[in-house]
VOMAR-952966 format. One record per residue (C-alpha): residue number from 1; chain; residue in one letter; x, y, z. Coordinates in steps of 0.25 Angstrom, whole numbers, plus 2048, in hexadecimal, padded with zeros to 3 digits. Layout:
<nodes>
num=NUM	cadena=A	residuo=a	xx=X	yy=Y	zz=Z;
...
</nodes>
This chain:
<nodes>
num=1	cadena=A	residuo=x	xx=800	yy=800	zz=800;
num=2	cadena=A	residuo=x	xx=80A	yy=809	zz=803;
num=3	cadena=A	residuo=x	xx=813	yy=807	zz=7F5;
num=4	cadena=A	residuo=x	xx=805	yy=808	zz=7EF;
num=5	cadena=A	residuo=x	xx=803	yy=816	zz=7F6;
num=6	cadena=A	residuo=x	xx=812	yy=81A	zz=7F3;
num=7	cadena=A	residuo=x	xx=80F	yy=817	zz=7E4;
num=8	cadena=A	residuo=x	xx=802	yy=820	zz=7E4;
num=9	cadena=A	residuo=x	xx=809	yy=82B	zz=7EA;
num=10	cadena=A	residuo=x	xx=812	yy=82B	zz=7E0;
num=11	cadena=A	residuo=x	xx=80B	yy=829	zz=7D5;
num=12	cadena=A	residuo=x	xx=801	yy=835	zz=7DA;
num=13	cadena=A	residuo=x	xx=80E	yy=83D	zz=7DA;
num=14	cadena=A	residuo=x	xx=811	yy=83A	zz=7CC;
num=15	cadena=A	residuo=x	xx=805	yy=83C	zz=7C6;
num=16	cadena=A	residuo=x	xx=802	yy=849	zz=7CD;
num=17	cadena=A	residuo=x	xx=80E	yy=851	zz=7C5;
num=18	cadena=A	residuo=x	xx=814	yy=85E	zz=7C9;
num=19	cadena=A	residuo=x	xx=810	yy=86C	zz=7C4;
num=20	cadena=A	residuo=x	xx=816	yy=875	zz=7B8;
num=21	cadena=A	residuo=x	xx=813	yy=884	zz=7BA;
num=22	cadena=A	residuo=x	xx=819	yy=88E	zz=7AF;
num=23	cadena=A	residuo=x	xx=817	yy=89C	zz=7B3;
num=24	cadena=A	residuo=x	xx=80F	yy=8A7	zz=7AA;
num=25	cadena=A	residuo=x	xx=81E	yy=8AB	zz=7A3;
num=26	cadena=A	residuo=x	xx=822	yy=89B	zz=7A1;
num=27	cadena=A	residuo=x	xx=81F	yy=88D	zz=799;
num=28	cadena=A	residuo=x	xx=822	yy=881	zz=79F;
num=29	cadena=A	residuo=x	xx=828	yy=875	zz=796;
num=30	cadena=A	residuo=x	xx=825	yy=868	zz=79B;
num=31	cadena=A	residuo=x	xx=82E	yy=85D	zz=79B;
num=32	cadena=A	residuo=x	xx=828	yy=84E	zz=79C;
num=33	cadena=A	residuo=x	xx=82F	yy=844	zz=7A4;
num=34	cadena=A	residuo=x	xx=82A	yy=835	zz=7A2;
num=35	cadena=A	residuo=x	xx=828	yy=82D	zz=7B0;
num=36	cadena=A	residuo=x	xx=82D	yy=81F	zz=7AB;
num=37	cadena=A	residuo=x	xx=826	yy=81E	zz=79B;
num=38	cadena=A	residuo=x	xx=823	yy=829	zz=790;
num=39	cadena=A	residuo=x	xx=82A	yy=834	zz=789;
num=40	cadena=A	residuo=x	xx=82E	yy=841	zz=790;
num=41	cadena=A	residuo=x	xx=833	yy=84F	zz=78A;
num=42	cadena=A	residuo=x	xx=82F	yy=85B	zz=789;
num=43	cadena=A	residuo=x	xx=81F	yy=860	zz=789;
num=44	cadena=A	residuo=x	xx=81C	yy=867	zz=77C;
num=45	cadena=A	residuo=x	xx=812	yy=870	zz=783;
num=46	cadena=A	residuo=x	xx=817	yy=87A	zz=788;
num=47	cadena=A	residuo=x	xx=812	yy=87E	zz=79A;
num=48	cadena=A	residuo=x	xx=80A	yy=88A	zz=79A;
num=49	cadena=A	residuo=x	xx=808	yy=893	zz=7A6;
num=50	cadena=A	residuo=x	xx=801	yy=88E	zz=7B1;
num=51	cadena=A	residuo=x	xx=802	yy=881	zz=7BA;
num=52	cadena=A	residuo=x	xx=802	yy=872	zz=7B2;
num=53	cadena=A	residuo=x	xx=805	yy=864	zz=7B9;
num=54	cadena=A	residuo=x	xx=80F	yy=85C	zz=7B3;
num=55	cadena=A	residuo=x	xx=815	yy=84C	zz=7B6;
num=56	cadena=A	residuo=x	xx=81F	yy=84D	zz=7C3;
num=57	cadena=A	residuo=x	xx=829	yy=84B	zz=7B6;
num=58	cadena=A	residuo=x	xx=827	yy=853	zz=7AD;
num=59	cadena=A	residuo=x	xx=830	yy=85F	zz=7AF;
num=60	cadena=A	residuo=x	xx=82F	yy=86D	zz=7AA;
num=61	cadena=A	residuo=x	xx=836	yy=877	zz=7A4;
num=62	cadena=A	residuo=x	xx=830	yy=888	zz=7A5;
num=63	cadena=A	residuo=x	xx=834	yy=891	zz=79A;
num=64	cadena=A	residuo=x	xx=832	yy=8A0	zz=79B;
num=65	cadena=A	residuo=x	xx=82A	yy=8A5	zz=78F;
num=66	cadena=A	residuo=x	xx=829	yy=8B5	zz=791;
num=67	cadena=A	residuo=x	xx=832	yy=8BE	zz=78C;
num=68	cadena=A	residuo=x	xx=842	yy=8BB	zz=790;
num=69	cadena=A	residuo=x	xx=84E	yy=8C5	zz=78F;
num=70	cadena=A	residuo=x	xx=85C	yy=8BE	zz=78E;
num=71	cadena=A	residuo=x	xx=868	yy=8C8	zz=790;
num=72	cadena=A	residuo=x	xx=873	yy=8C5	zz=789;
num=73	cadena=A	residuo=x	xx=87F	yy=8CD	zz=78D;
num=74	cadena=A	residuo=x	xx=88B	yy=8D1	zz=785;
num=75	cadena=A	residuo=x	xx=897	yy=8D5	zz=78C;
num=76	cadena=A	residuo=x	xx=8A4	yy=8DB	zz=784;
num=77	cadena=A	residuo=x	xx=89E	yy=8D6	zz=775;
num=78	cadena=A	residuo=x	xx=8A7	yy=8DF	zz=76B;
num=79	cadena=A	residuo=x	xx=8A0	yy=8E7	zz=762;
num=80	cadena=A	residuo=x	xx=8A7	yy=8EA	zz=752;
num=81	cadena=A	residuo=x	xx=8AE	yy=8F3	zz=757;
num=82	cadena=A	residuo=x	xx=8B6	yy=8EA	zz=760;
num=83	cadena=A	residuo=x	xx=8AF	yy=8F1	zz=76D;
num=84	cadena=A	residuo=x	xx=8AB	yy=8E8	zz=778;
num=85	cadena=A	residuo=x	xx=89D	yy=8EB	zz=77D;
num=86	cadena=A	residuo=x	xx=890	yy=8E7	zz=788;
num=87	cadena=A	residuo=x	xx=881	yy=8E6	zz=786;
num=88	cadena=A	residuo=x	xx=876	yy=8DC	zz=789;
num=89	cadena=A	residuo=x	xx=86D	yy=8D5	zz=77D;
num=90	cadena=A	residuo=x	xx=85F	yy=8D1	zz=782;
num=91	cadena=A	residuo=x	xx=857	yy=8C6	zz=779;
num=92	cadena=A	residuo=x	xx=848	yy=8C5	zz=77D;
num=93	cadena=A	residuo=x	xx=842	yy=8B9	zz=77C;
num=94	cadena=A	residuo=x	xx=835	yy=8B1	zz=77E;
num=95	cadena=A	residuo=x	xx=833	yy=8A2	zz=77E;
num=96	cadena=A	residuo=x	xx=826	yy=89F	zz=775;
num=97	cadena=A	residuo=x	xx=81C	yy=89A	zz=77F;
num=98	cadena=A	residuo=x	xx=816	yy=88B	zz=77C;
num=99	cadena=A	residuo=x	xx=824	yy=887	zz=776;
num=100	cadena=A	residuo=x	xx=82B	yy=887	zz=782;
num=101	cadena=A	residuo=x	xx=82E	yy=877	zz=781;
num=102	cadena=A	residuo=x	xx=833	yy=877	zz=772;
num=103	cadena=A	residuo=x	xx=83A	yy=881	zz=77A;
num=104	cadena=A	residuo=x	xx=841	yy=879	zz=785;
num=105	cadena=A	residuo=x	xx=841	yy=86D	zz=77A;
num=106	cadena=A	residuo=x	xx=84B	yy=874	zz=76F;
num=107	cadena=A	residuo=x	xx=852	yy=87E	zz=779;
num=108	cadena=A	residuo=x	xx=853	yy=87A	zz=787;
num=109	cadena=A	residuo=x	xx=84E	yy=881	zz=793;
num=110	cadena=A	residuo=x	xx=85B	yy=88B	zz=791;
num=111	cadena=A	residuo=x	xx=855	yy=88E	zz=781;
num=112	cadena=A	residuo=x	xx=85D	yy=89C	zz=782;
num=113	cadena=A	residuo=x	xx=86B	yy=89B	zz=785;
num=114	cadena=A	residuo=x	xx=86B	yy=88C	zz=77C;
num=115	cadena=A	residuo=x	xx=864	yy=891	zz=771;
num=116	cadena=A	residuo=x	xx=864	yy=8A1	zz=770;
num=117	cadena=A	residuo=x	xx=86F	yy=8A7	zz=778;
num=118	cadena=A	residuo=x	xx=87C	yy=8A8	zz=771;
num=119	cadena=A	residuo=x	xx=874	yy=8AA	zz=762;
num=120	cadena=A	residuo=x	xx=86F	yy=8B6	zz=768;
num=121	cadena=A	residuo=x	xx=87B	yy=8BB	zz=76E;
num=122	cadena=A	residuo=x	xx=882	yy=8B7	zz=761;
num=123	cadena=A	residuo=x	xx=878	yy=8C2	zz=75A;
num=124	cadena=A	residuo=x	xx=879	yy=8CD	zz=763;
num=125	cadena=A	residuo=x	xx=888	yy=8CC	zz=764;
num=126	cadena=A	residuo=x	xx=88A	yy=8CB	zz=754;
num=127	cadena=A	residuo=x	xx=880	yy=8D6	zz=752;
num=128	cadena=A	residuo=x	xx=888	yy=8DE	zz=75D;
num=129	cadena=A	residuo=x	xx=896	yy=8DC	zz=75B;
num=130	cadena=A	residuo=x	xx=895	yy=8E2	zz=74B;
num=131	cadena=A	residuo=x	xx=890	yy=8F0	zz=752;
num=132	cadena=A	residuo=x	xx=89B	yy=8F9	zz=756;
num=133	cadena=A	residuo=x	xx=89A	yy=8FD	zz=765;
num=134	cadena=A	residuo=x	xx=895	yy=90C	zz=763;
num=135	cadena=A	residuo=x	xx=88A	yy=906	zz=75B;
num=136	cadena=A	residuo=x	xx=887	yy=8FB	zz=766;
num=137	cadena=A	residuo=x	xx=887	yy=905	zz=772;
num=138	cadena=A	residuo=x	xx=87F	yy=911	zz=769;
num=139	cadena=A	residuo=x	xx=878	yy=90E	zz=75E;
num=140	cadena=A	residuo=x	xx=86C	yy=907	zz=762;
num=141	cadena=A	residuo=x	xx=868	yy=905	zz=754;
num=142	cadena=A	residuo=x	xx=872	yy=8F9	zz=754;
num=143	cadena=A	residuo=x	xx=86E	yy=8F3	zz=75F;
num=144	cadena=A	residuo=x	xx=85F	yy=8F4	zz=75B;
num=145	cadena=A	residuo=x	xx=866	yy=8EE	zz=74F;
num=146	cadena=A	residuo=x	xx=86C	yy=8E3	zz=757;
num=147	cadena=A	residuo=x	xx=85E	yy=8E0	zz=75E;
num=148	cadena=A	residuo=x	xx=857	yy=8DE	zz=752;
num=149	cadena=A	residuo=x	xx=860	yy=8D7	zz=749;
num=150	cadena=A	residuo=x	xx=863	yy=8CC	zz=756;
num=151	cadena=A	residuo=x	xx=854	yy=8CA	zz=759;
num=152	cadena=A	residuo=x	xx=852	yy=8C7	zz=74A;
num=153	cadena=A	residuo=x	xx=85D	yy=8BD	zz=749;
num=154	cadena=A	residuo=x	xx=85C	yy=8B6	zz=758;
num=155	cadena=A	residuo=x	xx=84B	yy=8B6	zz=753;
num=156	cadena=A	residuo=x	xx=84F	yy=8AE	zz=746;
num=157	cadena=A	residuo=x	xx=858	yy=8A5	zz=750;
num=158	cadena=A	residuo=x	xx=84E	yy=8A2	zz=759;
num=159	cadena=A	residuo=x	xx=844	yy=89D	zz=74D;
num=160	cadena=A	residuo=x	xx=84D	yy=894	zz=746;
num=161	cadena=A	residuo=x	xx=851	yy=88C	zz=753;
num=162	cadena=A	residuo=x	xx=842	yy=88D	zz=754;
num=163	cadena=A	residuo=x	xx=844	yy=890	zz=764;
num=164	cadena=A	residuo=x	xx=837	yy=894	zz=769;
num=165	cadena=A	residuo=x	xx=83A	yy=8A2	zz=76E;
num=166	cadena=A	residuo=x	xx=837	yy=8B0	zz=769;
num=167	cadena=A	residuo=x	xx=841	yy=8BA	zz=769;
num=168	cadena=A	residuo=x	xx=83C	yy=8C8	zz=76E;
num=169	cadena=A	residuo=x	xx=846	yy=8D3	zz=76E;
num=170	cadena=A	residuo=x	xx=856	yy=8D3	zz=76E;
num=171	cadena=A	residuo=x	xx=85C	yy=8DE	zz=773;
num=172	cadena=A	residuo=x	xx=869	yy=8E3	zz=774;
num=173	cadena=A	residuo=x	xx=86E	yy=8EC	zz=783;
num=174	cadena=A	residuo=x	xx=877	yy=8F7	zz=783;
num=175	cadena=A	residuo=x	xx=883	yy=8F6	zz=77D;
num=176	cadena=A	residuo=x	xx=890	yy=8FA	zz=787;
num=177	cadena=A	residuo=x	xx=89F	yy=8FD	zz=782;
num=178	cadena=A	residuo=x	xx=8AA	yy=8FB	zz=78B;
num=179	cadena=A	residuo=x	xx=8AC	yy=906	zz=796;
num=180	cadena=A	residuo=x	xx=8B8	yy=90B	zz=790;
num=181	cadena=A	residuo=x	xx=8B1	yy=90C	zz=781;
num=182	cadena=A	residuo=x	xx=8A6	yy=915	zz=78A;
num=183	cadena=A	residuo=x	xx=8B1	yy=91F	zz=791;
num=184	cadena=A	residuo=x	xx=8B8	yy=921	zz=784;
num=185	cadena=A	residuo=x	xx=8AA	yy=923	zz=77C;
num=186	cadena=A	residuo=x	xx=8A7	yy=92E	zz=787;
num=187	cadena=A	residuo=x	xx=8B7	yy=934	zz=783;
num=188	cadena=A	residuo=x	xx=8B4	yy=935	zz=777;
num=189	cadena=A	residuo=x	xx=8A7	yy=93A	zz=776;
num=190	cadena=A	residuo=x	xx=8AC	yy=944	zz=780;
num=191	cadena=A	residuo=x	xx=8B8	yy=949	zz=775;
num=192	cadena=A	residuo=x	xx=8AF	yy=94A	zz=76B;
num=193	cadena=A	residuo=x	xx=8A5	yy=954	zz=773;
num=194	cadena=A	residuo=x	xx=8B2	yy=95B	zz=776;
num=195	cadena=A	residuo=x	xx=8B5	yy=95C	zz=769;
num=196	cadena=A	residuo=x	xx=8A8	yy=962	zz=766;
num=197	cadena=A	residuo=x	xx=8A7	yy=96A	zz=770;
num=198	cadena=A	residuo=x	xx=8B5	yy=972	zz=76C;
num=199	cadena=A	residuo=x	xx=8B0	yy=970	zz=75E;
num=200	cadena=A	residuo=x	xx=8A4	yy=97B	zz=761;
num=201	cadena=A	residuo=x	xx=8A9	yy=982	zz=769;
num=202	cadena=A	residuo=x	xx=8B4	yy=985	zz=75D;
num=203	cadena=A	residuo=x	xx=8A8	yy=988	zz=755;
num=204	cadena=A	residuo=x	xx=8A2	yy=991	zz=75E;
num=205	cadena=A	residuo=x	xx=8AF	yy=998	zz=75F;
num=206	cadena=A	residuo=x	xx=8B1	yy=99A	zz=750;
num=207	cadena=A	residuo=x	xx=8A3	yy=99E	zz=74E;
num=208	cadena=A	residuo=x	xx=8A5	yy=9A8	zz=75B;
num=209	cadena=A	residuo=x	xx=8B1	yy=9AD	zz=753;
num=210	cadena=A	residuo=x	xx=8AB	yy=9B0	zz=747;
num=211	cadena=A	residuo=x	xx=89F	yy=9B5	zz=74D;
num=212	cadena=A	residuo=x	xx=8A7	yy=9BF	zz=753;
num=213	cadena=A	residuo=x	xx=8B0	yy=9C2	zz=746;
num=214	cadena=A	residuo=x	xx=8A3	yy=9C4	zz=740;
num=215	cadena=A	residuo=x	xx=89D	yy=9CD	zz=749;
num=216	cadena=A	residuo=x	xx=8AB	yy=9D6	zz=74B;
num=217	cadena=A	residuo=x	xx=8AC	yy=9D6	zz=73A;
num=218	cadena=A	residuo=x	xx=89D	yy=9DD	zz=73B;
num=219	cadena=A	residuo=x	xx=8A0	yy=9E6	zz=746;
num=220	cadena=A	residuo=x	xx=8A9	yy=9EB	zz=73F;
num=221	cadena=A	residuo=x	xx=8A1	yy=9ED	zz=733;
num=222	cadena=A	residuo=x	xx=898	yy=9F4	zz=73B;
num=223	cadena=A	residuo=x	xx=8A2	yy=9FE	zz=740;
num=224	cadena=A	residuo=x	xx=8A7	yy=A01	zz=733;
num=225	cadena=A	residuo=x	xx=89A	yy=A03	zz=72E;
num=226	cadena=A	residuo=x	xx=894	yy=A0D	zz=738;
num=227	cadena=A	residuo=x	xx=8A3	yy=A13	zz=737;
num=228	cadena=A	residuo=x	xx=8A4	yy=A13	zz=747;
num=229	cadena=A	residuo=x	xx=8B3	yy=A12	zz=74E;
num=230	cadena=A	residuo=x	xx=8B5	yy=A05	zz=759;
num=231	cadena=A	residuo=x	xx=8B2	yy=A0C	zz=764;
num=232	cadena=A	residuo=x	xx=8A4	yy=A12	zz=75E;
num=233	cadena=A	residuo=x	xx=8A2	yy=A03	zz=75A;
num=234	cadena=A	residuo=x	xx=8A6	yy=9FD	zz=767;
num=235	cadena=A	residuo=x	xx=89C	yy=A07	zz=76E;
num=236	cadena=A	residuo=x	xx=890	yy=A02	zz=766;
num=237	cadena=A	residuo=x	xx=891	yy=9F3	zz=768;
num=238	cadena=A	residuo=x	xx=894	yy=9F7	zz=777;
num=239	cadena=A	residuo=x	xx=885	yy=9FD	zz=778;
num=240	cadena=A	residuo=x	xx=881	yy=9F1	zz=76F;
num=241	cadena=A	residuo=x	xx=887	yy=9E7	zz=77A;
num=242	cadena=A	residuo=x	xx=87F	yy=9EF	zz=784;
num=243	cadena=A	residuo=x	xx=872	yy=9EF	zz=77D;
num=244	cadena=A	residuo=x	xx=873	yy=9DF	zz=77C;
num=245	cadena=A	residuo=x	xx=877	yy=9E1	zz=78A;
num=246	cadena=A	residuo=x	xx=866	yy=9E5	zz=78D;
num=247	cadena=A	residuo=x	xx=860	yy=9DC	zz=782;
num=248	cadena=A	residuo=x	xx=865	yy=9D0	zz=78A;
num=249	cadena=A	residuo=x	xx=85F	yy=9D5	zz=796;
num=250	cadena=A	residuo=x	xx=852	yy=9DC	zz=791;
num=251	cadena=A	residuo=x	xx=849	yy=9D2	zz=796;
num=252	cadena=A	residuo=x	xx=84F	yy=9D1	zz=7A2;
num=253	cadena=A	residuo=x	xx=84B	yy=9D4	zz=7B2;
num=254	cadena=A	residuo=x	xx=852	yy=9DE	zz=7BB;
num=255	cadena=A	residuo=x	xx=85E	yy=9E0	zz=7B2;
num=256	cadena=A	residuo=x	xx=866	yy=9EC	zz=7B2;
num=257	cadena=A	residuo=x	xx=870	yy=9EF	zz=7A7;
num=258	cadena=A	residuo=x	xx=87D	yy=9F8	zz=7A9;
num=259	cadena=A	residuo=x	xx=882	yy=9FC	zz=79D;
num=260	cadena=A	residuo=x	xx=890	yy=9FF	zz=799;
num=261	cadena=A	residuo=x	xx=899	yy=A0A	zz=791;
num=262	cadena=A	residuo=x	xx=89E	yy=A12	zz=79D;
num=263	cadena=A	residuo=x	xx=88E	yy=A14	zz=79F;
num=264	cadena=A	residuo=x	xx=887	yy=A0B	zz=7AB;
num=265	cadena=A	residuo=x	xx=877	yy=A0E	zz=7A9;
num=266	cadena=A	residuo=x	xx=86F	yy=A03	zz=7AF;
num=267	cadena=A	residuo=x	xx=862	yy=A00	zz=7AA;
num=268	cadena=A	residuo=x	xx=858	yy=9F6	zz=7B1;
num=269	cadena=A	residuo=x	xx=853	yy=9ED	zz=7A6;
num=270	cadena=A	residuo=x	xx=845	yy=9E7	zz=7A5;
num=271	cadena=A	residuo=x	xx=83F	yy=9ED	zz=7B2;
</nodes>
């Protein structure tokens, strides 16, 4: 009686299974065990969300099957110019729902780094590496260049593997020279303002010059024409610098004005 009772209990054991429960972001992949006769493998359906009871041996295997960014770093990856440089790539993906066993079947539960991986860090570093480093670090037009011609090619790669994924985005970080290559960027850029700076204040200097050629060559047209000695010419632009003198200051409050020529007369000025 007691082997009997032994042999029920077990059997009720057996037979009452364990539990698979994939949550609201996953798919289970069932994988049959045989107790003693049978053939086993891997359950074609793919495990929705929710709560299913399976044989004690059958084991499972949950796939994500959202959205999923993978960073792939590049450290020190020399540009065409023979410049070592930093950025992240980042490849979006997303596991087809319901096809999560062909999935597991052909790739594996580690699908990405078997399958994916290094052909898509291949891309982005021959992509990359035929861009000087000034068009990395600031032209985002190649980098969206980049983006666009990797997703094409790592799209068509995933389809003729036929590996049941969907490639979102690729995008590539940005991208960093080595300090040094920064520091003497900053030199340089601070020469060439320098340089510019010295090369308009030169202009300003010849333009002043020649404004003030100018300006003396008609002065002294003007004396000549109104037949008036220096001193006579020098007493009118003296009263004409004194009449600037109030039209600056017409407008404004309280201001009193002393004027000059061995004369001081103050007047008060917009009272």
């Amino acid at each position: 009686m007691k082997t009997l009772k032994y042999m029920l209990l077990l059997a009720f054991v057996l037979l009452a299974g364990c539990s698979v429960s994939p949550e609201g972001d996953e798919e289970a992949v069932l994988l049959k065990q045989p107790w003693i006769f049978g053939h086993g493998g891997v359950d074609e359906v793919a495990v929705k969300p929710g709560l299913v009871w399976v044989a004690p041996t059958t084991s499972a295997i949950i796939f994500k099957v959202t959205p999923l960014t993978i960073t792939e770093p590049f450290d020190d990856m020399i540009t065409d110019d023979n410049i070592p440089v930093d950025f992240n790539a980042y490849l979006k993906v997303q596991v087809i729902k319901g096809q999560t066993p062909k999935l597991y079947e052909m790739f594996g539960t580690n699908w990405y780094a078997m399958s994916i991986q290094e052909t898509f860090r291949t891309m982005i570093r021959d992509k990359a590496s035929s861009y000087q480093m000034f068009d990395l670090a600031g032209n985002r037009q190649v980098l969206a260049e980049i983006q666009s011609e990797t997703f094409t090619l790592i799209s068509e790669y995933c389809k003729k593997l036929d590996i049941p994924v969907e490639i979102l985005q690729v995008v590539v970080g940005a991208v960093t020279p080595p300090q040094e290559v920064l520091e003497e960027t900053k030199r340089t850029a601070a020469q060439n303002q320098s340089i510019l700076t010295q090369e308009a204040r030169s202009k300003a200097e010849v333009s002043r010059k020649e404004a003030e050629v100018n300006k003396a060559i008609a002065d002294k047209a003007y004396q000549i024409q109104m037949n008036m000695s220096i001193q006579e010419y020098l007493q009118l632009r003296g009263l004409e610098i004194e009449k600037e003198k109030i039209e600056l200051v017409r407008e404004k409050q309280n201001v009193s004005i002393i004027l000059g020529q061995g004369i001081t007369p103050m007047y008060n000025v917009g009272k």
